[in-house]
N, C-alpha and C positions, 0 to 999 in steps of 0.2 A: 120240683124246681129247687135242688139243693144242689154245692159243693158238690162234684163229684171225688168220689176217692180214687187210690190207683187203682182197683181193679175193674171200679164200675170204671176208669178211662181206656182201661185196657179192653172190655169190652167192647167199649162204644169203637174202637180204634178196630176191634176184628169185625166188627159189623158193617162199618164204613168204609175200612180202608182195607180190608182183607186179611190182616193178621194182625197181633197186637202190636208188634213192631213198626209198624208199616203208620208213621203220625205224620209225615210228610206228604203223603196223598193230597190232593184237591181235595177229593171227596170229604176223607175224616177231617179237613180243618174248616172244609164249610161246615160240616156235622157239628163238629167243636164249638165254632162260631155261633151255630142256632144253638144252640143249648146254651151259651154264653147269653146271648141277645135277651133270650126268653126269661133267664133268670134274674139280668138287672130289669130288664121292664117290670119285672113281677116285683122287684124291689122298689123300684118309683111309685109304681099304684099304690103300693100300701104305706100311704101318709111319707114317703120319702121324696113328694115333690120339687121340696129347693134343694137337694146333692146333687150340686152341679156338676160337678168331678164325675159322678157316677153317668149322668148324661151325655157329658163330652165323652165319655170312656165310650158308651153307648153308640152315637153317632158313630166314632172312630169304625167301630166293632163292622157295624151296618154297611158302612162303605169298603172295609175292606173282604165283607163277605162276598159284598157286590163284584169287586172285583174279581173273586178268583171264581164265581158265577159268569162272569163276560168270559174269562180265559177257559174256563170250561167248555162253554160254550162254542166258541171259535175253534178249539180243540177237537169235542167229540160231541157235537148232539146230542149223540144216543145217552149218555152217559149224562149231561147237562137232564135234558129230559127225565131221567130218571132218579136225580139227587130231589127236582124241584117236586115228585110225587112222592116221593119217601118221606120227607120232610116237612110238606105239605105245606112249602112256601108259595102264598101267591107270584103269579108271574102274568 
């Protein structure tokens, strides 16, 4: 649960999105987005419970993963189905 650098992004970006180039995908910016998510929560639990900034940031983050979760969704199923197993986001 750290910062990532550029090449652990560049990874995460061929794993997700299909090549390291490729950070516009659905996929890699939901990918982006949970690892986002998980790293401020993991920031709040430990004694950072009044950063409100970082909550709001939080929220923000959550709805617009959701989002492009519903557009995927609507989009391609198969595809929706298999970010929310990879990721191991309840659904």
């Amino acid at each position: 649960m750290s910062i990532l650098t550029a090449e652990a992004k560049k990874a995460f970006f061929k794993e997700y999105g299909g090549s390291e180039g490729n950070t516009g995908s659905v996929e890699a910016q939901i990918a982006m987005l949970t690892h986002r998510i998980s790293h401020i929560t993991g920031h709040l639990k430990d004694n950072n419970k009044k950063d409100f900034s970082s909550t709001h940031s939080l929220i923000k983050m959550v709805g617009q993963r959701r989002s492009l979760l519903t557009y995927l969704a609507k989009k391609d199923i198969n595809k929706y189905r298999a970010i929310i197993e990879k990721l191991n986001l309840r659904k």
